[in-house]
C-alpha positions as CSV (number, residue, x, y, z in Angstrom):
1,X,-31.0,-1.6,20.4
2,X,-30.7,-3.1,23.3
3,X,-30.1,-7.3,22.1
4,X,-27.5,-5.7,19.6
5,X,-25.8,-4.1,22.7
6,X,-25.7,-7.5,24.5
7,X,-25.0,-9.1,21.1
8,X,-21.6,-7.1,20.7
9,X,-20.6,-7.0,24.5
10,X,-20.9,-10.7,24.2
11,X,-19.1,-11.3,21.1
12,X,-16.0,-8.7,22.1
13,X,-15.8,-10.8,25.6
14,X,-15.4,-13.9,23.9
15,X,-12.3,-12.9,21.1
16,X,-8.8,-13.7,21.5
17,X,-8.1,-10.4,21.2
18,X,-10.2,-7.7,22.8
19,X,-10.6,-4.4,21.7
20,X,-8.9,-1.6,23.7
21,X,-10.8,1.0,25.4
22,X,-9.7,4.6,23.9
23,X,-8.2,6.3,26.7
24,X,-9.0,10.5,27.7
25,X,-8.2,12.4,25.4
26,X,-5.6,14.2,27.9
27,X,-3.9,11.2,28.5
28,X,-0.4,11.5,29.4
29,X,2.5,10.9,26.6
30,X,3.8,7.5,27.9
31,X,-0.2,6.1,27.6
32,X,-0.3,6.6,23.9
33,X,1.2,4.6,20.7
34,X,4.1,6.5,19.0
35,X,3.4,6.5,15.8
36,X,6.5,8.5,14.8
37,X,8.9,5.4,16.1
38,X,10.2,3.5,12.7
39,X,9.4,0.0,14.3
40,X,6.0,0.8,15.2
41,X,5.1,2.2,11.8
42,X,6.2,-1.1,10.2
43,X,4.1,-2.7,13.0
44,X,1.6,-0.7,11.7
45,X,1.8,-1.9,8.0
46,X,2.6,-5.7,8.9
47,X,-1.0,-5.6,10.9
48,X,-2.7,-4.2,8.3
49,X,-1.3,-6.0,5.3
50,X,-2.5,-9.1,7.7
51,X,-5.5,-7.7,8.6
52,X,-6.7,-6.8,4.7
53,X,-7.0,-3.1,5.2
54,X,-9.4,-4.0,8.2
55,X,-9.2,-1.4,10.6
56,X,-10.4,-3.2,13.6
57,X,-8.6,-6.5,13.0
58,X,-5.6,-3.8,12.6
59,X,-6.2,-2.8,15.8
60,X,-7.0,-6.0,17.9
61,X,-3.3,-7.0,16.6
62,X,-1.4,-3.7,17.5
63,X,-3.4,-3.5,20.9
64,X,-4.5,-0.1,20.3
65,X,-8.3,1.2,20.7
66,X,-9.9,1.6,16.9
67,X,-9.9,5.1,16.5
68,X,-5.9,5.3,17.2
69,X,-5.4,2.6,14.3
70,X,-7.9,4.3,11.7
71,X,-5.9,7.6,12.7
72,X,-2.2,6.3,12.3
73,X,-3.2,4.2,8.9
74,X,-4.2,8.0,7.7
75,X,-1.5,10.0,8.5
76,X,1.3,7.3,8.0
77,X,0.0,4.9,5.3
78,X,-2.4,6.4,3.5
79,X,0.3,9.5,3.0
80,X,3.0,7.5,2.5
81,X,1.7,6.0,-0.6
82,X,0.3,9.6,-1.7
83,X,3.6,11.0,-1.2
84,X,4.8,8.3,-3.3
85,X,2.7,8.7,-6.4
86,X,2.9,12.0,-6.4
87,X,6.7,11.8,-6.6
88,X,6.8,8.5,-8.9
89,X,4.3,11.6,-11.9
């Protein structure tokens, strides 16, 4: 356990583009990504149409910590295009 926790702090200090750290959960309004801003939601879909569906490549390119990316592809994405289908039947 241990050589794979070196392994991976070694690895994430040497990318171009470091994961960021989650913040507190109570963090104030201004600290978090606003997912309900237009511009950022296309962010959102230009970095994971680049990034293959890869959640942390997603997130490395949006500069927001992994869980926050996984989050905003499942409630904007992922139910856009269910919204869509549903309406398309």
């Amino acid at each position: 356990m241990l050589s794979y926790a070196k392994a991976e702090a070694f690895c994430e200090a040497k990318t171009r583009h470091p994961l960021v750290k989650p913040g507190p959960i109570d963090a104030r309004r201004a600290q978090k990504a606003n997912w309900s801003d237009p511009a950022m939601r296309s962010k959102l879909a230009d970095a994971h149409a680049m990034a293959r569906g890869d959640d942390e490549k997603a997130a490395r390119i949006l500069g927001v910590s992994l869980g926050s990316a996984r989050l905003a592809k499942k409630r904007h994405l992922d139910a856009a295009a269910v919204g869509s289908r549903q309406k398309v039947s």
